[in-house]
C-alpha positions in Angstrom: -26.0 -32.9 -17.9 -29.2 -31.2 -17.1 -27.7 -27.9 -19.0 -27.0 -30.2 -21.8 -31.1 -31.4 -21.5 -32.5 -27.7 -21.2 -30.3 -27.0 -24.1 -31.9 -29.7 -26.3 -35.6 -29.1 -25.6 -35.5 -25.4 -25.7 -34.3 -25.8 -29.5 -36.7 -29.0 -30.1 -39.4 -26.3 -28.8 -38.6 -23.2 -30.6 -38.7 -25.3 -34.2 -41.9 -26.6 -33.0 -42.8 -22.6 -32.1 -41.9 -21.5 -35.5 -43.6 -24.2 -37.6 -46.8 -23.3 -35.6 -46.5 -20.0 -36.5 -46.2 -20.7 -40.0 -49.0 -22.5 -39.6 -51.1 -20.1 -37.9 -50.1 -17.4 -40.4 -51.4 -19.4 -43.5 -54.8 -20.1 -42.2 -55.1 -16.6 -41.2 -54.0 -15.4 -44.9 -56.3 -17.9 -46.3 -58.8 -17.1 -44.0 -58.9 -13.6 -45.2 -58.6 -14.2 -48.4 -61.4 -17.1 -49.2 -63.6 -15.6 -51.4 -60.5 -14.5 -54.0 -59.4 -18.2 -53.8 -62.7 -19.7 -54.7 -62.8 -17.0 -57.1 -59.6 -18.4 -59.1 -60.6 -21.8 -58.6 -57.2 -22.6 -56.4 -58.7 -24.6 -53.7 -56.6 -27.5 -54.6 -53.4 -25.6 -54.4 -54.4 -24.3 -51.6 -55.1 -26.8 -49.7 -52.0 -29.1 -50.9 -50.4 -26.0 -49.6 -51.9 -26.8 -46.0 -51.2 -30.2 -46.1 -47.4 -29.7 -46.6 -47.7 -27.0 -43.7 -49.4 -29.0 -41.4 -47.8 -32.1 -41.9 -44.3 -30.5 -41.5 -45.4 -29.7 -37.9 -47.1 -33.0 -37.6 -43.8 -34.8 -37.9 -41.8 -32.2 -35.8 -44.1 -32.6 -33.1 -43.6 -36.1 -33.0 -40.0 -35.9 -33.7 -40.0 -33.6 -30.3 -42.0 -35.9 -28.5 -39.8 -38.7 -29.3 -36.4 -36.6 -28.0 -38.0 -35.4 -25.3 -38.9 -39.2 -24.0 -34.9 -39.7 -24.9 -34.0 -36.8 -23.3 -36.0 -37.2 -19.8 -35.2 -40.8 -19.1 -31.9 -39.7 -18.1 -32.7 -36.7 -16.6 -35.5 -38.2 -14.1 -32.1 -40.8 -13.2 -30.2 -38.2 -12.4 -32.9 -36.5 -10.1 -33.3 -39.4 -8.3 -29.4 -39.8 -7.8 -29.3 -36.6 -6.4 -32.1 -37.1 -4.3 -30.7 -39.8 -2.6 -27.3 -38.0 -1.6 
């Protein structure tokens, strides 16, 4: 059961890993690149670009938080079982 648990959060965390990434690596592109954005006048893109991005890893970090609360009630049970053999 608890293999089964470990299982599940290591892959809710390594979605959450990525998106952050993607994240990260978009500011850092934009970042760089500000003055040649402004230049073309594609602030709005860019930003609806950011939104998507950041909202994406909005609603996997809730999605996570919302297995892991599934995920643990069981698992603190099952400690406590054990515990008391």
């Amino acid at each position: 059961m608890c293999v089964v648990i470990y299982r599940g959060t290591c892959t809710l965390h390594q979605r959450l890993r990525e998106k952050f990434s993607d994240m990260n690596s978009y500011v850092n592109e934009n970042l760089g690149a500000y003055r040649v954005v402004k230049a073309f006048a594609r602030e709005d893109y860019e930003n609806a670009r950011l939104e998507k991005i950041s909202g994406e890893y909005r609603d996997i970090a809730i999605g996570n938080a919302k297995k892991r609360l599934i995920l643990s009630t069981p698992q603190h049970l099952l400690s406590r079982l054990m515990s008391m053999i």
